[in-house]
C-alpha positions in Angstrom: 182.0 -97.2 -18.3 178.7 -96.1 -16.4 178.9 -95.4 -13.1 176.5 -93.9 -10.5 176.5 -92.2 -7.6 173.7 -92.4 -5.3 173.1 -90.8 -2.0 171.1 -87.9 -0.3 171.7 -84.1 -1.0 174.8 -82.7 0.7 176.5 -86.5 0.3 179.0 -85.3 -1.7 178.0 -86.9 -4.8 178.8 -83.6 -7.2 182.2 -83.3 -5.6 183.0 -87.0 -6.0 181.6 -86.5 -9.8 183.8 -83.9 -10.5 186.9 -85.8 -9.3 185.8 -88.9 -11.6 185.0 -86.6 -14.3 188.4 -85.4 -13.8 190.2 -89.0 -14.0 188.2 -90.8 -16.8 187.2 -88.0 -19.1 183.6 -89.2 -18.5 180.5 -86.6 -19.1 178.7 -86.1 -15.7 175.1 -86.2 -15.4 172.9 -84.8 -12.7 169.9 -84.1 -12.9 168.8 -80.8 -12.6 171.7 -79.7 -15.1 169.7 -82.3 -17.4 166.6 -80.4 -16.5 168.2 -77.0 -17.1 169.9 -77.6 -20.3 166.7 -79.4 -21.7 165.0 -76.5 -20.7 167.9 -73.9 -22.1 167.9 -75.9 -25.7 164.0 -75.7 -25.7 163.7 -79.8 -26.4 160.4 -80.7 -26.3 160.9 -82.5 -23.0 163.0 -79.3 -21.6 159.6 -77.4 -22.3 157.5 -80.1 -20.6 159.4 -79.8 -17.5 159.9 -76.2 -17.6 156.1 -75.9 -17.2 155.9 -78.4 -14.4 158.7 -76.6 -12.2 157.5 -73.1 -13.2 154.2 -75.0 -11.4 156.3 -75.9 -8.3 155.8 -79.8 -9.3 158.3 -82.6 -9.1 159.2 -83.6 -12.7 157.8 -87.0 -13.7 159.9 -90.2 -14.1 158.9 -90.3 -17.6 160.7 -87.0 -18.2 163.7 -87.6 -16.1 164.2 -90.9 -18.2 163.5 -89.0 -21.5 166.1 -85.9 -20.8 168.4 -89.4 -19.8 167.7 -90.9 -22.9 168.4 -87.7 -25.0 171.9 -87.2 -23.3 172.7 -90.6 -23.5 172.4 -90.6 -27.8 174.7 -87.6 -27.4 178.1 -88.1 -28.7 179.7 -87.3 -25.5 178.1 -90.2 -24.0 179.3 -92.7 -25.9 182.2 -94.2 -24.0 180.2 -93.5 -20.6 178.8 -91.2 -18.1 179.0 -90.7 -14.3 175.5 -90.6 -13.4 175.3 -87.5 -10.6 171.9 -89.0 -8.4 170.1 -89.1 -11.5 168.3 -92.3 -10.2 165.9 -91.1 -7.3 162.8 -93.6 -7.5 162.6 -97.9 -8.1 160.8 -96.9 -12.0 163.8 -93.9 -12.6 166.4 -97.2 -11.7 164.3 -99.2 -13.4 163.8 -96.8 -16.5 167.2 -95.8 -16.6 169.0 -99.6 -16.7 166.8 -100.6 -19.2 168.2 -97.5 -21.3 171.9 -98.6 -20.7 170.4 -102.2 -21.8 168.8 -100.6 -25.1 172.4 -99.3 -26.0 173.9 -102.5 -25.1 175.8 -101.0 -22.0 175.2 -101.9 -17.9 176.5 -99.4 -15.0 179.6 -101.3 -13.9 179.8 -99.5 -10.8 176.8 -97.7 -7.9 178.3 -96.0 -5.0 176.5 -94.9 -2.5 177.1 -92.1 -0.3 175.8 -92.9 3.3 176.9 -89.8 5.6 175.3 -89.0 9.0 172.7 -86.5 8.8 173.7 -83.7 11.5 177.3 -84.1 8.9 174.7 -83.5 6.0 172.7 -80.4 7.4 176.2 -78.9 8.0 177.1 -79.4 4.6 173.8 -78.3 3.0 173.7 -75.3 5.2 177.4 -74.4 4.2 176.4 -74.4 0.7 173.8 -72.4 0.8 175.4 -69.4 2.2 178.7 -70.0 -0.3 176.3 -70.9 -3.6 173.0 -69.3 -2.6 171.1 -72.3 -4.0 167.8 -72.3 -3.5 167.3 -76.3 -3.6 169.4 -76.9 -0.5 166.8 -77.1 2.8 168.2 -78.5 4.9 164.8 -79.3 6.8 164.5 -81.5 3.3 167.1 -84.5 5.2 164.8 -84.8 8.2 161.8 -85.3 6.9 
């Protein structure tokens, strides 16, 4: 089973993951954690995209879909994954079905998270003082 979870940051998408994760036993994947542990394992693609965010860029489609395609040949992926916003742009959608479709699998499931945005600065802004992350701007919702 293949499911995705789509929605802005702050949504509530990672919580949501978690709690699937939980019930099913499915691998979640998010992005950046993608990014990270490509980066971490020193893949060829981790490496690519290390030098592009060390360059304050925003990582290609063709890399996203290529960290997707690695995890998705990983054993863990084999029954399924929750897909944590990994799809941000139509050629990452695109890309990333026609992956599933190459491993004869479809997402059975896309939930979208639409929350009002003064609920989503809130949120973000909450997180950043607890977690100290430095991709939540809230200033990044309104524009």
């Amino acid at each position: 089973m293949d499911i995705l979870l789509m929605g802005p940051p702050g949504a509530g998408k990672g919580t949501q993951a978690e709690l699937l994760a939980h019930g099913t036993g499915l691998p979640t994947f998010a992005t950046g954690n993608l990014l990270r542990d490509a980066v971490a394992r020193g893949t060829p693609l981790g490496l690519e995209a290390k030098g592009v965010m060390e360059a304050g860029k925003l990582v290609s489609d063709d890399i996203i879909l290529g960290v997707i395609r690695e995890e998705l040949d990983r054993p863990a992926a084999a029954n399924g994954v929750i897909f944590d916003g990994v799809v941000r742009t139509i050629p990452q959608a695109e890309g990333m079905a026609a992956l599933l479709e190459e491993r004869g699998r479809r997402l059975n499931a896309v939930l979208f998270f639409d929350v009002p945005d003064a609920e989503i600065i809130g949120r973000i802004e909450r997180r950043r003082g607890i977690e100290g992350r430095a991709d939540d701007d809230p200033n990044a919702v309104i524009t």
